[in-house]
N, C-alpha and C positions, 0 to 999 in steps of 0.2 A: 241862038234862041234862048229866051229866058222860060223855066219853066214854073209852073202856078199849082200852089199849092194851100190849102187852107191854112194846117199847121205842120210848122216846123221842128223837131225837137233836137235840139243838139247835143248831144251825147247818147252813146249806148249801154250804161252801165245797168245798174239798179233802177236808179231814177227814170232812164232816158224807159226800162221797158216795163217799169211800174204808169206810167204817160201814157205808154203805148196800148194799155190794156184799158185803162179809162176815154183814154177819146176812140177806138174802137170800138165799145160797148157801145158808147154814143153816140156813134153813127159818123163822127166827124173825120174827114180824111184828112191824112195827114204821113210824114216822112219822118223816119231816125235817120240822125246822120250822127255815125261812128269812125271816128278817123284809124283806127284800127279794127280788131274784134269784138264782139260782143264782151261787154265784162274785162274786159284789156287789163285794164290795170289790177286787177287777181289775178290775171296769169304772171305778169310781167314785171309789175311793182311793186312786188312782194318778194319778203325769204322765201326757200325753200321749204321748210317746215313750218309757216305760218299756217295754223288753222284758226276759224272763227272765234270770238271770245263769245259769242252767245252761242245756245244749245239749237240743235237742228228743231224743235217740235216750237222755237217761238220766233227764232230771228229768220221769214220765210215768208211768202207771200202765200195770202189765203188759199191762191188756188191749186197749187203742188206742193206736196212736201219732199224731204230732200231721205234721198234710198237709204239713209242708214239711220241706227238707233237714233229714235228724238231726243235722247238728253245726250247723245254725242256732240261735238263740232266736227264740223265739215274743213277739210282740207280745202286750200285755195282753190285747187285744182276743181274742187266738187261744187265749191261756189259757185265758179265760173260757169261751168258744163249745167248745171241750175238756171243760170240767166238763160244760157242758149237756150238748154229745153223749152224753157218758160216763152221763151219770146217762138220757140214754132210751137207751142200751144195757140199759143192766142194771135199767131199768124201777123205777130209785128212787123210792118214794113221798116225793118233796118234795113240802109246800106252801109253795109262796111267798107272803111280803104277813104273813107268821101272826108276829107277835115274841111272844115268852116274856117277862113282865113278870115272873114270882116260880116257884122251884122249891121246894118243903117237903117236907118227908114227915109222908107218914098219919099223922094219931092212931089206933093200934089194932089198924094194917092194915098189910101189906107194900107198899113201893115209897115211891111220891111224889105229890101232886100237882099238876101241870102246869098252871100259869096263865096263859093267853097272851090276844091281843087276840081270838081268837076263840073263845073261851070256857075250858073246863077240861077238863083232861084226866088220869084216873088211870093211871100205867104201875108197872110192876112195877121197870125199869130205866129211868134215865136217861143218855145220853153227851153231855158236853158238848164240841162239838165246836167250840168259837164262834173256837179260834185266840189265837194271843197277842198279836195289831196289834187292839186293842180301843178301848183310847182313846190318843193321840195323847201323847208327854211333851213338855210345852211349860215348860222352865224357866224361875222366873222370874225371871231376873237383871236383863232391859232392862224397866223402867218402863213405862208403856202412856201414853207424854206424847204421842205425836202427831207428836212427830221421824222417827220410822220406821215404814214398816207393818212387821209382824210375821206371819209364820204358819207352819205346820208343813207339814212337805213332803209331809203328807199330804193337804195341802190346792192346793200347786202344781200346775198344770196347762202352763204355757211361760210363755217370756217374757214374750210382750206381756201377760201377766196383769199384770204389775208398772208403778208406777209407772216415769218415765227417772230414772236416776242411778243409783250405783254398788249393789250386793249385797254382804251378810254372810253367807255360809251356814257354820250353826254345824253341824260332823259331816262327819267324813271316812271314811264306812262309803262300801259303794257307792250308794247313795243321794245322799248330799252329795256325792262327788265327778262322779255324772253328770248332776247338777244342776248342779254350778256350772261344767262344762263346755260345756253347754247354755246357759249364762247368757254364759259369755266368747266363745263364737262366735257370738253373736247380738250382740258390741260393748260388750255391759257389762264395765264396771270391777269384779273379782269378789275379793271378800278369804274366804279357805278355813278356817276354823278346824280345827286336826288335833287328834286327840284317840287315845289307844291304838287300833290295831287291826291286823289278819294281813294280811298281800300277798301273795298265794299266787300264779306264773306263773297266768294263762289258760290257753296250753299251753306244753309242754314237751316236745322230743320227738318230736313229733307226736301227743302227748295231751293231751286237754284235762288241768283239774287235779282236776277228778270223777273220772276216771280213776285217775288215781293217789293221791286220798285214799282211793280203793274198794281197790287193789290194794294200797298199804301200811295196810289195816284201820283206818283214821283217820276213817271213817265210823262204827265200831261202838264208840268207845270211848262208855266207860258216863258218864263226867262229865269236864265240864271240867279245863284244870290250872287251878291254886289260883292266883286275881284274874285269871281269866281268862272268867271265868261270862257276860261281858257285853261284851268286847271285840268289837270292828265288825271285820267283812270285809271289807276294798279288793278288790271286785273284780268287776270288770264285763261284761256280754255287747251292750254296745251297739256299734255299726258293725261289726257282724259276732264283737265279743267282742275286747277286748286286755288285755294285764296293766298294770294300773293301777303309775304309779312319779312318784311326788309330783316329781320334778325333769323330768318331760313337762308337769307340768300350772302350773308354774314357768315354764319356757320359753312356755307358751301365756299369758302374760300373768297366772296368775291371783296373788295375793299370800298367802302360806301362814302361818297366823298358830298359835301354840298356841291349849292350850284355855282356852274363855270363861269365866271366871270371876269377874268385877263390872261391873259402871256406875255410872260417878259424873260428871257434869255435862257430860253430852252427849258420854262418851269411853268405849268401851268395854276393860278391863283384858284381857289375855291372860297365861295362865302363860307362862313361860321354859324350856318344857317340849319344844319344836317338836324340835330337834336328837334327844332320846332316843325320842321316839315313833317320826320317818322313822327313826332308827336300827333299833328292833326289831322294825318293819315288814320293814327287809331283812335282819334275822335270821331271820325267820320264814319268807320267802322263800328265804333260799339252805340254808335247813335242809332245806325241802324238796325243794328241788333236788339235794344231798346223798342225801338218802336217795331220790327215783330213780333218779337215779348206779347207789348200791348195787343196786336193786334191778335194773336191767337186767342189772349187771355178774354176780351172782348165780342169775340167769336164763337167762343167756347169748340175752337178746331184741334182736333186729335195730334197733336206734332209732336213728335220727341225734342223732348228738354236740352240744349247744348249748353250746360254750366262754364265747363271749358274753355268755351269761346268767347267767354267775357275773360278770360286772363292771359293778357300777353306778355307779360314777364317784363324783366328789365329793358334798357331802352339797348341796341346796339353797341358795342364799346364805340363804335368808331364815330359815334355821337358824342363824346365825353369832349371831344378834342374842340377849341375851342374858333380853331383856323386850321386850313391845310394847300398845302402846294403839292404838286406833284411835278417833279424832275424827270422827263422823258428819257432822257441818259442813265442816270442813274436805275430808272426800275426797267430800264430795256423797254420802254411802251411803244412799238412799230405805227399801231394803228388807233385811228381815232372813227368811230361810230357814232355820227348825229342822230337819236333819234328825236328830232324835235320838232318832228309835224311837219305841217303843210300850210301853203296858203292859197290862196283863187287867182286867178289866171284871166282875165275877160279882158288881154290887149285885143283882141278880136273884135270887140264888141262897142262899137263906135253911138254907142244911142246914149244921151243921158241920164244913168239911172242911176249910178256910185257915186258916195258920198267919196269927201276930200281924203279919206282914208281906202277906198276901192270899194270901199262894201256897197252890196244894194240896196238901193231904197226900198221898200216894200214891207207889203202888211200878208206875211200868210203868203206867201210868191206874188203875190200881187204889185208887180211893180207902180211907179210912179208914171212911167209910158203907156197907156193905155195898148194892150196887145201886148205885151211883152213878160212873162213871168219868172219866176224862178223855185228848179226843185231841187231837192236833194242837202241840204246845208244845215249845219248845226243851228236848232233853235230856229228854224223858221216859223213853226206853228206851237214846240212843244219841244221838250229834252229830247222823245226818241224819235222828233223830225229827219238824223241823219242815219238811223238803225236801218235797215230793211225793212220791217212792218212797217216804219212812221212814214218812210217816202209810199208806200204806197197809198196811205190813208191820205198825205198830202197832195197824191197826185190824182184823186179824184172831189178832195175840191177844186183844185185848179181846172178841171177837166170839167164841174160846172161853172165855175164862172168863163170859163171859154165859152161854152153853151148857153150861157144866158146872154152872152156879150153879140156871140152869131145873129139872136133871136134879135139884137137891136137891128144888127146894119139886116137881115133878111125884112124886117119893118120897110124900114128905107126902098129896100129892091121889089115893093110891092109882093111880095110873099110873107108868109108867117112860119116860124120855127117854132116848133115846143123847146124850152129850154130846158127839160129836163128827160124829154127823149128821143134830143136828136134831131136828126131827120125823120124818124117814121111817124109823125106828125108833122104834115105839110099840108099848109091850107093858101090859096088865093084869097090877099086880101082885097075886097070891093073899092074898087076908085072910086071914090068922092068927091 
């Protein structure tokens, strides 16, 4: 038996129960399917000591806030047990345990049908909420000879997971840098690979830096600048949250290498790239320190002055160098730490919607398939489309255009829908 269902949302994370709280407001029935637990990949796809990089009072859905100090982060563990709460607040129909093995649409018929491990399901709409950390990018530049173990940081849990001897963690986003800070206070010999990315203060002010990408509208811009689609974030909320600055993490022992780019006989190749990456790191940083300046001055708002913060000193020594290899033998390096992202996963998803590169077509989740949309992914509507607040603001447009999409085919079936509340507007329309 196949079963029938309006809307379908596939995934239970953020997104999957950010969906869930907008088409129930809406009156529209509708199914989570979570191939694990709620929120899974916080418990499971994470370090150990991973907490949030944003503060509890902004990265949170409107309707709960999370039990500890608001300018705290939240442990993974408190993220997580957040989703769950949040989803028996608003009484989500997840089921968890249920994966979605192939998505198609009807021969004949409007919508799709849903093929999961627990059997099939016909919906009218589908949102794919599944997130963009789907599968792991593990480059492969180092050989699988046996010299190093290898793994992706999505795979690292602490230290002692590692063999003794020294660390390569490849990615200097916040991720690689509070990994391999974690690695050098635990006594390992830690080599950093840096590779482009933005420094933005923690805080400033007495604002965090959420704060002020909100108030200088730097949260809402529509698209990245141009080679900028994929550059990493230095910046981190661990020990309370500090502003990440490559010549602290220099002084702490670690060895800052450019980006990785060959292997050849037990020596790994580095660009001569190190000096302009820390450079545009602290352009990017005092730009935005610049324009709070502005905007307090502007404002005439009370903040304390950070002179300080505009002087970052000399550049790292280990910028001066002009090329670098590193000798796995020679510096004793057992293990190598990919921290270098993720990318989307949709073999499942059999309907025409990805361009020749995987990505989805679409305007705002709105895909190109009529019925079919997409939440949760960097830049869909705006920079903090992938944060926690942005999927939810995203997940109640898409929650009305499902709803004005209903009010067509309800046309059709001789009734009328309010598309803007639901079903508690239902009227017989007069045949003619």
């Amino acid at each position: 038996m196949t079963e029938e269902v309006e809307v379908v949302v596939v995934g239970g994370g953020q997104a999957g129960v950010a969906m869930s709280e907008h088409l129930g407001s809406a009156g529209i029935p509708h199914i989570v399917l979570e191939r694990g637990r709620i929120a899974e990949k916080w418990r499971t796809g994470r370090w150990d000591s991973l907490v949030a990089n944003g503060p509890a009072w902004h990265d949170r859905f409107p309707g709960l806030e999370f039990d500890i100090d608001p300018d705290g982060f939240p442990s993974k563990e408190q993220v997580a047990d957040y989703f769950a709460a949040y989803a028996e607040k608003i009484s989500a129909p997840i089921r968890c345990g249920v994966e979605v093995t192939r998505v198609r649409k009807r021969a004949g018929a409007p919508g799709f049908r849903v093929e999961t491990s627990d059997g099939s399901i016909d919906a009218r709409f589908v949102v794919v909420a599944t997130g963009p950390f789907q599968r792991p990018v593990f480059p492969a530049i180092i050989p699988e000879t046996g010299m190093v173990a290898q793994l992706h940081s999505s795979s690292y849990r602490n230290p002692e997971q590692l063999a003794p001897g020294g660390v390569l963690v490849v990615g200097a986003g916040s991720s690689g840098v509070q990994i391999a800070s974690e690695l050098r206070a635990s006594g390992r010999q830690v080599y950093l690979s840096v590779g482009p990315h933005e420094r933005p203060p923690r805080r400033y002010r007495g604002r965090d830096f959420v704060w002020w990408l909100g108030v200088l509208g730097k949260w809402d811009a529509v698209t990245p600048p141009r080679g900028a689609e994929h550059v990493t974030i230095a910046v981190s909320g661990a020990n309370g949250g500090h502003t990440i600055d490559f010549r602290d993490l220099e002084a702490q022992g670690i060895h800052l290498l450019g980006r990785t780019i060959g292997f050849e006989d037990g020596r790994v190749r580095f660009a001569s790239d190190l000096r302009e990456s820390i450079a545009a790191g602290d352009a990017s940083l005092l730009s935005l320190l610049e324009e709070a300046d502005a905007y307090v001055s502007d404002n005439g708002l009370d903040l304390p002055e950070e002179p300080e913060a505009h002087r970052l000193g000399a550049a790292p020594a280990g910028a001066s160098k002009s090329a670098h290899e590193l000798d796995f033998a020679g510096a004793e390096v057992k293990s190598v730490v990919w921290a270098t992202g993720y990318t989307t996963d949709y073999t499942w998803l059999q309907v025409d919607v990805l361009d020749q590169n995987g990505r989805p077509r679409h305007q705002r989740g709105v895909s190109v398939e009529p019925g079919l949309y997409f939440l949760g992914l960097p830049w869909l509507s705006r920079r903090g489309s992938s944060f926690i607040w942005g999927v939810w603001h995203d997940a109640k447009y898409i929650a009305d255009q499902i709803a004005i999409q209903r009010g067509y085919f309800a046309y059709g079936e001789g009734r009328m829908v309010d598309a803007f509340e639901g079903d508690a507007v239902l009227a017989e329309v007069r045949e003619r």
